[in-house]
C-alpha positions as a Markdown table, in Angstrom:
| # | Residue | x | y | z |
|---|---|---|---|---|
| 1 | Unk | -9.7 | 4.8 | -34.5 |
| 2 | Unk | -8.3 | 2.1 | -32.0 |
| 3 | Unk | -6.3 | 3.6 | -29.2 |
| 4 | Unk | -3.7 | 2.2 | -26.5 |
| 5 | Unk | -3.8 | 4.5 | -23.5 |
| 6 | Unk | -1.4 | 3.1 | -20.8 |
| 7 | Unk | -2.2 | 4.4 | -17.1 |
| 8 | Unk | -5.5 | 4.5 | -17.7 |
| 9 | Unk | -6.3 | 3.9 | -13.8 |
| 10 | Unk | -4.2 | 6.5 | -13.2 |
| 11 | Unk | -5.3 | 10.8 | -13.1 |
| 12 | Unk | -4.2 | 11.9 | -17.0 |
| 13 | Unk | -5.1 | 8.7 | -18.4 |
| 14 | Unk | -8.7 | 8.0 | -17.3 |
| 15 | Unk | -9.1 | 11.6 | -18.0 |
| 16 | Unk | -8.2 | 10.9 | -21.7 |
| 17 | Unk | -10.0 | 8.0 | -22.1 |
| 18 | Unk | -13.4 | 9.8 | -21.1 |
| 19 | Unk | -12.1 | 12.2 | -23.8 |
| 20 | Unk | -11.4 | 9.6 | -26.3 |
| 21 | Unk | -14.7 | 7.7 | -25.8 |
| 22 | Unk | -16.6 | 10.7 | -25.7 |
| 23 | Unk | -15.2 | 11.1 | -29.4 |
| 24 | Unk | -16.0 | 7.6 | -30.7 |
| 25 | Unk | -12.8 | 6.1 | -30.7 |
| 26 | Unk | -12.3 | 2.6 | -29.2 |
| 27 | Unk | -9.9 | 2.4 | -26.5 |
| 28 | Unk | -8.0 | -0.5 | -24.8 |
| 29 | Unk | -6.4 | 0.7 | -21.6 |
| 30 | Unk | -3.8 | -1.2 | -19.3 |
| 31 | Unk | -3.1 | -0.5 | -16.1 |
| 32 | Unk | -0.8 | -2.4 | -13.1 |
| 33 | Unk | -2.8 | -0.9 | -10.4 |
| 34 | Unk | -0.2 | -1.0 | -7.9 |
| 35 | Unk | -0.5 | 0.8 | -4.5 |
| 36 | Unk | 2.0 | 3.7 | -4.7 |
| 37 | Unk | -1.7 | 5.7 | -3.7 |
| 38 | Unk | -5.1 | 4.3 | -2.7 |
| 39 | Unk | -6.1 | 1.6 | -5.5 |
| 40 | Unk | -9.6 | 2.4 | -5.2 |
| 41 | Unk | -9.2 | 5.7 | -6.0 |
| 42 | Unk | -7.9 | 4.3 | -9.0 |
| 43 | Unk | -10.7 | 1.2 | -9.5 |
| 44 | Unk | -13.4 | 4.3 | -9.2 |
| 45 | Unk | -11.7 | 6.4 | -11.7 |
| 46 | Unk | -12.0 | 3.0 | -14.2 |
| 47 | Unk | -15.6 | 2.4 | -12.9 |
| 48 | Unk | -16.6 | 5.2 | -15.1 |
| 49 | Unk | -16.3 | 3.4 | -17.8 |
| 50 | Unk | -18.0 | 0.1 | -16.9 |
| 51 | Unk | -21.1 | 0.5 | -19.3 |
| 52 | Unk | -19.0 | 2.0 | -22.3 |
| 53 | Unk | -18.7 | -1.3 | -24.9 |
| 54 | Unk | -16.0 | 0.9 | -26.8 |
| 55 | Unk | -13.4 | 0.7 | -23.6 |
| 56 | Unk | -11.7 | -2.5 | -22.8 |
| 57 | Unk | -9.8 | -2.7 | -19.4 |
| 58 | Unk | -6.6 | -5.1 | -18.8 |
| 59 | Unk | -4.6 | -5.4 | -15.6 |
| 60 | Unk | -0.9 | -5.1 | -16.7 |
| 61 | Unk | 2.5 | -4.3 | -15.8 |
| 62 | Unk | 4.2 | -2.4 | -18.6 |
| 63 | Unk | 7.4 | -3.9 | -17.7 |
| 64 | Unk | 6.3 | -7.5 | -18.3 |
| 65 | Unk | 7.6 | -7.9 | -22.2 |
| 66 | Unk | 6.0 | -11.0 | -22.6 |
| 67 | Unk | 2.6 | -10.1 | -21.8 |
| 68 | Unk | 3.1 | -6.3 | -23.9 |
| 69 | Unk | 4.3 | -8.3 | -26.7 |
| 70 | Unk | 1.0 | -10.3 | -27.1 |
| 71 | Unk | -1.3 | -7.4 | -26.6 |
| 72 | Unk | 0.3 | -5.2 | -29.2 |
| 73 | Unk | 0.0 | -8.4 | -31.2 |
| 74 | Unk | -3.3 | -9.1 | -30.6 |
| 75 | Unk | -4.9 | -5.3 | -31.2 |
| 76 | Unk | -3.1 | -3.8 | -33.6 |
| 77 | Unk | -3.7 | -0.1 | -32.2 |
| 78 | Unk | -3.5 | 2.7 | -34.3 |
| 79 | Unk | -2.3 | 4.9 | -32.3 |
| 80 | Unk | -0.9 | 4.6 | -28.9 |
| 81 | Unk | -1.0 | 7.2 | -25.6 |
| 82 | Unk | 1.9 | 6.0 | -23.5 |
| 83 | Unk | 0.8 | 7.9 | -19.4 |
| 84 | Unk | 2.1 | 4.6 | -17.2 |
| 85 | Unk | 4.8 | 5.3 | -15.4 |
| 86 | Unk | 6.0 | 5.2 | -11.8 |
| 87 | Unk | 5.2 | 8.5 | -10.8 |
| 88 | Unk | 6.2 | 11.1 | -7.9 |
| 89 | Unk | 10.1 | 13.1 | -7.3 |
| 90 | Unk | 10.5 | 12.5 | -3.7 |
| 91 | Unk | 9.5 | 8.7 | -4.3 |
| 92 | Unk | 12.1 | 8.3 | -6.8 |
| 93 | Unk | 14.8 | 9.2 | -3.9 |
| 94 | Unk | 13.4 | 6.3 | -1.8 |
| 95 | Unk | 13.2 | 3.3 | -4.2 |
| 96 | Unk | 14.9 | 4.3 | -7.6 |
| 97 | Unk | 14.4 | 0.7 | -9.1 |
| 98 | Unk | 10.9 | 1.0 | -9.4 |
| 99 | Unk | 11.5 | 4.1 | -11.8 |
| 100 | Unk | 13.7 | 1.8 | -13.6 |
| 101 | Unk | 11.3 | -0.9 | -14.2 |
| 102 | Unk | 7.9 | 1.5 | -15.2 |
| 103 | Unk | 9.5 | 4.5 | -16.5 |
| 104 | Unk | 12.8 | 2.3 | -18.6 |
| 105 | Unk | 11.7 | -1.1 | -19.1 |
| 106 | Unk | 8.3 | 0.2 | -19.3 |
| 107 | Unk | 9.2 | 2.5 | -21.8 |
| 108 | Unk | 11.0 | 0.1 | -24.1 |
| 109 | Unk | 8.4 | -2.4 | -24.3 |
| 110 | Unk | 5.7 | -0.1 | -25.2 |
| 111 | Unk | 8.2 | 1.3 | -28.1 |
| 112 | Unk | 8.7 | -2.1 | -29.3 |
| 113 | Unk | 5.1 | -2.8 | -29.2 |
| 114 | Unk | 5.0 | 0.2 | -31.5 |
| 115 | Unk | 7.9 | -0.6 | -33.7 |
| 116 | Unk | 6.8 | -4.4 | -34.9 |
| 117 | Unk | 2.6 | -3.6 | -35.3 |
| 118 | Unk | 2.9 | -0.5 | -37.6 |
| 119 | Unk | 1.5 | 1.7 | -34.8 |
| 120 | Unk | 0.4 | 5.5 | -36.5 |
| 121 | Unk | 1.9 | 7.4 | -33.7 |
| 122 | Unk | 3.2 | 7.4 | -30.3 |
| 123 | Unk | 2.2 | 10.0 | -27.7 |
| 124 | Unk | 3.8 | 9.7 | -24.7 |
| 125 | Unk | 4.1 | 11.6 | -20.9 |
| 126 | Unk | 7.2 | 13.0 | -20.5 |
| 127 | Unk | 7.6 | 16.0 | -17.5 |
| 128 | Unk | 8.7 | 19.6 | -16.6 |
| 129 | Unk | 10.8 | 18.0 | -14.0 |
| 130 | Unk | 13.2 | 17.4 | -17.2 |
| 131 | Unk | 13.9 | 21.2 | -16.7 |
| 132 | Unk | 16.4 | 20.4 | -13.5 |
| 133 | Unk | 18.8 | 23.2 | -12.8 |
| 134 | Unk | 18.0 | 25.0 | -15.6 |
| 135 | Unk | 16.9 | 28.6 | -13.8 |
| 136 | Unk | 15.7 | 30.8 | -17.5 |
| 137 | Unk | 12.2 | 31.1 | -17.3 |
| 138 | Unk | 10.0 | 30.3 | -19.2 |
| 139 | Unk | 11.3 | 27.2 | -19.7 |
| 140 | Unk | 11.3 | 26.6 | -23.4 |
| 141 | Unk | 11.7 | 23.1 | -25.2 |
| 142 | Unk | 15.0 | 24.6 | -27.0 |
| 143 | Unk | 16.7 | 25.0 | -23.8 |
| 144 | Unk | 19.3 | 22.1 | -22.1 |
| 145 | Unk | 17.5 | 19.8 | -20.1 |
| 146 | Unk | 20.9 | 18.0 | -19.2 |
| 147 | Unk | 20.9 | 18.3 | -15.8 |
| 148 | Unk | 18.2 | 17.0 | -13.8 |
| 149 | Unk | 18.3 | 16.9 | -10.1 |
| 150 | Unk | 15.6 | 13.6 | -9.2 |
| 151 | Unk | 16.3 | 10.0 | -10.8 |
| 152 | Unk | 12.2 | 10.4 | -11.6 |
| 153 | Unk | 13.3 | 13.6 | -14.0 |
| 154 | Unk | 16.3 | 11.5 | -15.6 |
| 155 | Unk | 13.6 | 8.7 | -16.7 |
| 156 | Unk | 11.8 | 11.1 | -18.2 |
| 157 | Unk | 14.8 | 12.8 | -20.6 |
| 158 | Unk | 15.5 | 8.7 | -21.0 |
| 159 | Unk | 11.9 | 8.7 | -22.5 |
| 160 | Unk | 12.7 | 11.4 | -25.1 |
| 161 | Unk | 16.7 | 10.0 | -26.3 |
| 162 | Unk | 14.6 | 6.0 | -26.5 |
| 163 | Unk | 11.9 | 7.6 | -28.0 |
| 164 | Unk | 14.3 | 9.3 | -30.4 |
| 165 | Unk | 16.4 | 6.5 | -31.4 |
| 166 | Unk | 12.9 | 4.6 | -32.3 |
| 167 | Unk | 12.1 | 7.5 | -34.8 |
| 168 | Unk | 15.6 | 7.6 | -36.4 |
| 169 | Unk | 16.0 | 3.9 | -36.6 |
| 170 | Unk | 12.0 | 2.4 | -37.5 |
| 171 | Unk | 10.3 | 5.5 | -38.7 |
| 172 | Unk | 8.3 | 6.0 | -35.6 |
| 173 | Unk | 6.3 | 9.1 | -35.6 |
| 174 | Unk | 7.0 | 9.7 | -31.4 |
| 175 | Unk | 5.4 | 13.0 | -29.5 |
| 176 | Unk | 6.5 | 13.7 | -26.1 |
| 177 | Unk | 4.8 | 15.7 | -23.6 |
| 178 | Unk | 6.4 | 17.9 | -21.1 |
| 179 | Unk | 3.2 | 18.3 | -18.2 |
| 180 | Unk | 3.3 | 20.8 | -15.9 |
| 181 | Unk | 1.5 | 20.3 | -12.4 |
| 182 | Unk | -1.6 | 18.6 | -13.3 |
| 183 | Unk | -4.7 | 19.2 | -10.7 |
| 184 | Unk | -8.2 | 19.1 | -10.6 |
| 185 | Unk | -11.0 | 16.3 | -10.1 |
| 186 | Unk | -9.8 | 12.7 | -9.8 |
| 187 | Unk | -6.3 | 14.3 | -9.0 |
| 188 | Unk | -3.3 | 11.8 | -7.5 |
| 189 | Unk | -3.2 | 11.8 | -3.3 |
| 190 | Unk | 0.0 | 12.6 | -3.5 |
| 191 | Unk | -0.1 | 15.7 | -4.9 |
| 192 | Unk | 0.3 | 18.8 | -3.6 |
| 193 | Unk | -3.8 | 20.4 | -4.1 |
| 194 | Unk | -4.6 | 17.1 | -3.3 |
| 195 | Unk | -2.8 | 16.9 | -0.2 |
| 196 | Unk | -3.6 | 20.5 | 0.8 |
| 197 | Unk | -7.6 | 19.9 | 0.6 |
| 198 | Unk | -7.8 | 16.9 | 2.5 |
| 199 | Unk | -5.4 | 18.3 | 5.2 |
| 200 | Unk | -7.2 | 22.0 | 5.4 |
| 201 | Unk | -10.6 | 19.8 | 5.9 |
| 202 | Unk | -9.4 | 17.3 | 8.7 |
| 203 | Unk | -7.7 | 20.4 | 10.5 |
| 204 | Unk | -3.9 | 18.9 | 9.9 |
| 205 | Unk | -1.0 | 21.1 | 9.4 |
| 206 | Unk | 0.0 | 21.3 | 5.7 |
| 207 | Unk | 3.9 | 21.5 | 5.0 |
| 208 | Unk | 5.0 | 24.5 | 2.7 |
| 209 | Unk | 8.4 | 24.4 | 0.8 |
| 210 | Unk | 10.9 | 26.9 | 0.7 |
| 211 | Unk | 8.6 | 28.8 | 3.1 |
| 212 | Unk | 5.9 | 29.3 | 0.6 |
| 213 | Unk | 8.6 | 30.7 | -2.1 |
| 214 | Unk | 8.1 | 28.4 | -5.1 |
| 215 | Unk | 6.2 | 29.0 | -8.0 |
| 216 | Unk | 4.1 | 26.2 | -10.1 |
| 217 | Unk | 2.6 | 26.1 | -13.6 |
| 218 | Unk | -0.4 | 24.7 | -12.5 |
| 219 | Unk | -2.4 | 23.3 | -15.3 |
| 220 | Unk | -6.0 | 22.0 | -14.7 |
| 221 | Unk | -6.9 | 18.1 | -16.5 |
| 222 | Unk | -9.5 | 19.4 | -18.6 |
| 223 | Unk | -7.0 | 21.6 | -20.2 |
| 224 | Unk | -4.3 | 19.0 | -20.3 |
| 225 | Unk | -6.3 | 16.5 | -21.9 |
| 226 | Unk | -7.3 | 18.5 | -24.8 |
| 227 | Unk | -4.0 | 19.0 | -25.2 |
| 228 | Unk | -3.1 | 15.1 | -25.6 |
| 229 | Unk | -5.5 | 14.6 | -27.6 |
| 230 | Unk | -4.9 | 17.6 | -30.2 |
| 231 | Unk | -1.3 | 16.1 | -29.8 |
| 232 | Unk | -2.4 | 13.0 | -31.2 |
| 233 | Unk | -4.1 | 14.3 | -34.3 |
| 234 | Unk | -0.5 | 15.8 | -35.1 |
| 235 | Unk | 1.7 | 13.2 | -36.0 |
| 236 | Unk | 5.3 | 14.5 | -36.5 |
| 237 | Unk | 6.9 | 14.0 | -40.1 |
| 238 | Unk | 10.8 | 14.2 | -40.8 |
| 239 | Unk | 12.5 | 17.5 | -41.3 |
| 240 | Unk | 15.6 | 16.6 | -43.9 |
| 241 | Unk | 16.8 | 20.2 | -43.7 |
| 242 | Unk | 17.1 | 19.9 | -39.8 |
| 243 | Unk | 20.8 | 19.7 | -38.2 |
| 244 | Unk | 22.1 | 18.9 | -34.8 |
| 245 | Unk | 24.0 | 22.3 | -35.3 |
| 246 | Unk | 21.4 | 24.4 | -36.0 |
| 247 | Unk | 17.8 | 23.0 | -35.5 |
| 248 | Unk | 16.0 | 22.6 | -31.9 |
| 249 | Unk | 16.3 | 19.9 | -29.8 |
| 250 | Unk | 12.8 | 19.3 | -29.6 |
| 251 | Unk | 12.7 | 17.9 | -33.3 |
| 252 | Unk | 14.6 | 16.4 | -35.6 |
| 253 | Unk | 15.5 | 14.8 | -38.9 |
| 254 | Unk | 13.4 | 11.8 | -37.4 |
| 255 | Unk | 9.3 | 11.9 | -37.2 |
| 256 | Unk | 9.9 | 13.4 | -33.5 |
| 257 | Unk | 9.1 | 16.3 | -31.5 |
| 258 | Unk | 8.6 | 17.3 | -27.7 |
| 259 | Unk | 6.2 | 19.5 | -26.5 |
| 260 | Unk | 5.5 | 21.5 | -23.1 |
| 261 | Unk | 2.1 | 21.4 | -22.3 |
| 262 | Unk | 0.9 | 23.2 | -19.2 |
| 263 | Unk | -0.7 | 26.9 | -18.7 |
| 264 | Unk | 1.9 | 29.4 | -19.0 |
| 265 | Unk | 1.2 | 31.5 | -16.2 |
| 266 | Unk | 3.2 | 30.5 | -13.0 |
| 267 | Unk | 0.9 | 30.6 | -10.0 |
| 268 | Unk | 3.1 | 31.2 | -6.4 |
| 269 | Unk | 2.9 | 28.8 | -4.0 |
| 270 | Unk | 1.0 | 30.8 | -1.5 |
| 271 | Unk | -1.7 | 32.0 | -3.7 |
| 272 | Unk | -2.4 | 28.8 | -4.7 |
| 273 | Unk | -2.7 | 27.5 | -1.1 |
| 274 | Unk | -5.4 | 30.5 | -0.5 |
| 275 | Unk | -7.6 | 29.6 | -3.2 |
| 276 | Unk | -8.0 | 26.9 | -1.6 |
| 277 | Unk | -8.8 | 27.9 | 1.7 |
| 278 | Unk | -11.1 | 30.9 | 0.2 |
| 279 | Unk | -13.3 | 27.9 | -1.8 |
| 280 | Unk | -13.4 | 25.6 | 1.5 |
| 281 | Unk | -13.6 | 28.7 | 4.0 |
| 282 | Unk | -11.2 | 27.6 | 6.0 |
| 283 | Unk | -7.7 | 29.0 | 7.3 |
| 284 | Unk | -4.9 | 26.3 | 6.9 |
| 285 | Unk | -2.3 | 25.5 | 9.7 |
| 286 | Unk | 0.6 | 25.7 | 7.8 |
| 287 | Unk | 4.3 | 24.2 | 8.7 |
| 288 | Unk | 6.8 | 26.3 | 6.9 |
| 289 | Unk | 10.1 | 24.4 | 5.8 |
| 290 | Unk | 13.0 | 24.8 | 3.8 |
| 291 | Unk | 13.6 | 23.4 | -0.2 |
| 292 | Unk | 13.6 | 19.5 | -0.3 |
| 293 | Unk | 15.3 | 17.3 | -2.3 |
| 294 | Unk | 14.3 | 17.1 | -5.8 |
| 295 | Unk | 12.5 | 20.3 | -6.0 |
| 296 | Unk | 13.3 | 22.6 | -8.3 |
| 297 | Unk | 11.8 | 26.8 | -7.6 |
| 298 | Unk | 9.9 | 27.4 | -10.4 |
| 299 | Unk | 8.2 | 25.7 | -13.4 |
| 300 | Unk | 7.0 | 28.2 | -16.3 |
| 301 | Unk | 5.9 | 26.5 | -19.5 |
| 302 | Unk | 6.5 | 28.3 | -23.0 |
| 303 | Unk | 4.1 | 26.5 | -25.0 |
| 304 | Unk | 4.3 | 28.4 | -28.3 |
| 305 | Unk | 5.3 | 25.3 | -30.6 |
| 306 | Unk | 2.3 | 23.3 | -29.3 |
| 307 | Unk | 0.1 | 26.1 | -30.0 |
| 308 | Unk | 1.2 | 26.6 | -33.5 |
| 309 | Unk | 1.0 | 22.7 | -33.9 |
| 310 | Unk | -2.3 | 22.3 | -32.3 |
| 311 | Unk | -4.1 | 25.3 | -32.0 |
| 312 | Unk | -4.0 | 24.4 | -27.9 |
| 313 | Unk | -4.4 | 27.0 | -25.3 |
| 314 | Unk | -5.3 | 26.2 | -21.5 |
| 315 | Unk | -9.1 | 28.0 | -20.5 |
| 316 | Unk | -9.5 | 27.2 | -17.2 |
| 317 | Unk | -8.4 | 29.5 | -14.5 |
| 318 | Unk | -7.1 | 29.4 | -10.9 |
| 319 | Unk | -10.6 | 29.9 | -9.1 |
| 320 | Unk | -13.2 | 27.8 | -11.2 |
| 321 | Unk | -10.1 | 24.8 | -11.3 |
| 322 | Unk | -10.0 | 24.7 | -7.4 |
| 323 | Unk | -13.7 | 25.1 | -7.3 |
| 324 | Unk | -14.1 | 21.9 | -9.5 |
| 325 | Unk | -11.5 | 20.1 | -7.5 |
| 326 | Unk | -13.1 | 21.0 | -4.1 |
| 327 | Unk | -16.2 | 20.1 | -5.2 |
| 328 | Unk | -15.4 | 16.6 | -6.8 |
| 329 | Unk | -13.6 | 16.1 | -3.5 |
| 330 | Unk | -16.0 | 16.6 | -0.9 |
| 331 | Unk | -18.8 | 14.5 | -2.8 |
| 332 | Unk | -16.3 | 11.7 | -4.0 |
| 333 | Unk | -15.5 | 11.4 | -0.1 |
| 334 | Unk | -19.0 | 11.8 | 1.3 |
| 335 | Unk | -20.1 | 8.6 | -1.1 |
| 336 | Unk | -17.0 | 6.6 | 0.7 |
């Protein structure tokens, strides 16, 4: 099977092309490689795949129609993974317009692209962030996700209404993901474990929200992956007895449905932070601060549907996902 994955520079996406490859499938993936974090992080994550005559590689900004048009013209994928997108909350405070061009514009192009080449089914990344205000834990994909509190979380709900509209109006099988904090090896520098390991090992003083009272959903890639990818194999058919009144927002009368995907075991801030410094050996300085802007307490995935869909359920726990992340870490950075 010939797949699109978009982002695949980028954490999730190389990760799922490994997986694809690793299954046979042929895989074209596209990539702006912009420096929002170190692009040779990124070029290393790609290099993986330099000897592997199944993967094809092209530098390209989602947002450019013209050159989206011709590739979805030119391949005729069968199925597409949809990752790209500008990522980060805090970022999204400080230059908004890039979220509109990657995570909007983006977004439309590669629905298009789907729309006009007959494309099987469209998996795409949406986030927990969606969740906003909402406080009910676990958060469940019935629940109102009306109410975000970052512009990054509002391109995301975008995501799922455009990729809904697509389904209703052209038939589109779509399948959007809900990720909860993604981490392990490869992980994005501006992430949290991430930015906690590198810190803890150069002696810095890492910066705890809400004074170490927040709780995260962490979710290691291996796990996430297989997730996609059982995702995938699932393509969403129409419900005709489903009603706005009555059925779940996360389906439809349309080929659509939206999934959590993450662990479903919220892990407290603190605990996560002393896994860490248990694996490296080493006491953190820490810089306790209050709630910043675009954080939201606690993210809890109920992931239930996904299950029944796919048959997924996350296998890797706390201590061996920090173990594998530490470890990638240190020998990624001693070959620098």
């Amino acid at each position: 099977m010939k797949y699109l994955v978009t982002g695949a520079a980028g954490f999730i996406g190389a990760a799922t092309c490994q997986k694809l490859l690793a299954a046979n499938h042929t895989v074209v993936g596209i990539d702006n490689l912009n420096d929002y974090y170190d692009v040779n992080l990124k070029l290393a994550r790609l290099a993986q795949f330099e000897n592997d005559f199944e993967f094809t590689f092209v530098k390209m900004d989602i947002a450019d129609r013209t050159s989206m048009t011709e590739l979805f013209k030119h391949e005729k994928f069968d199925r597409v993974i949809h990752l790209a997108a500008q990522a980060g909350v805090r970022y999204s405070i400080e230059n908004p317009d890039a979220y509109a061009d990657s995570n909007l514009v983006g977004h439309l192009n590669v629905l298009e692209g789907c729309r006009h080449n007959k494309v099987q089914h469209l998996v795409y990344a949406s986030s927990s962030s969606v969740y906003g205000l909402n406080e009910k834990t676990p958060f469940e994909t019935t629940d109102s996700v009306d109410h975000p509190v970052s512009f990054y979380a509002a391109t995301k709900k975008a995501n799922e209404l455009m990729a809904h509209s697509y389904s209703h109006l052209y038939n589109l099988p779509t399948t959007g993901l809900r990720f909860f904090t993604v981490y392990g090896p490869w992980g994005r520098p501006d992430m949290a474990p991430y930015i906690f390991t590198k810190k803890i090992l150069n002696g810095d003083t890492i910066d705890i929200n809400n004074n170490g009272d927040m709780w995260r959903d962490f979710t290691y890639i291996d796990d996430i992956v297989e997730g996609v990818i059982r995702a995938s194999d699932v393509v969403p058919k129409a419900d005709v007895n489903w009603k706005v009144e009555s059925g779940s927002p996360s389906s439809s009368s349309a080929p659509y449905k939206v999934y959590n995907i993450g662990h479903g075991s919220p892990i407290n801030l603190m605990d996560f932070i002393t896994s860490i410094e248990s694996e490296l050996g080493i006491e953190a300085k820490k810089n306790f601060r209050e709630m910043q802007a675009g954080d939201v307490y606690k993210t809890f995935a109920d992931t239930q549907d996904l299950y029944i869909a796919t048959g997924y359920k996350p296998c890797v726990g706390l201590e061996l996902g920090v173990k594998n992340l530490i470890d990638w870490y240190k020998d990624f950075y001693e070959k620098q």
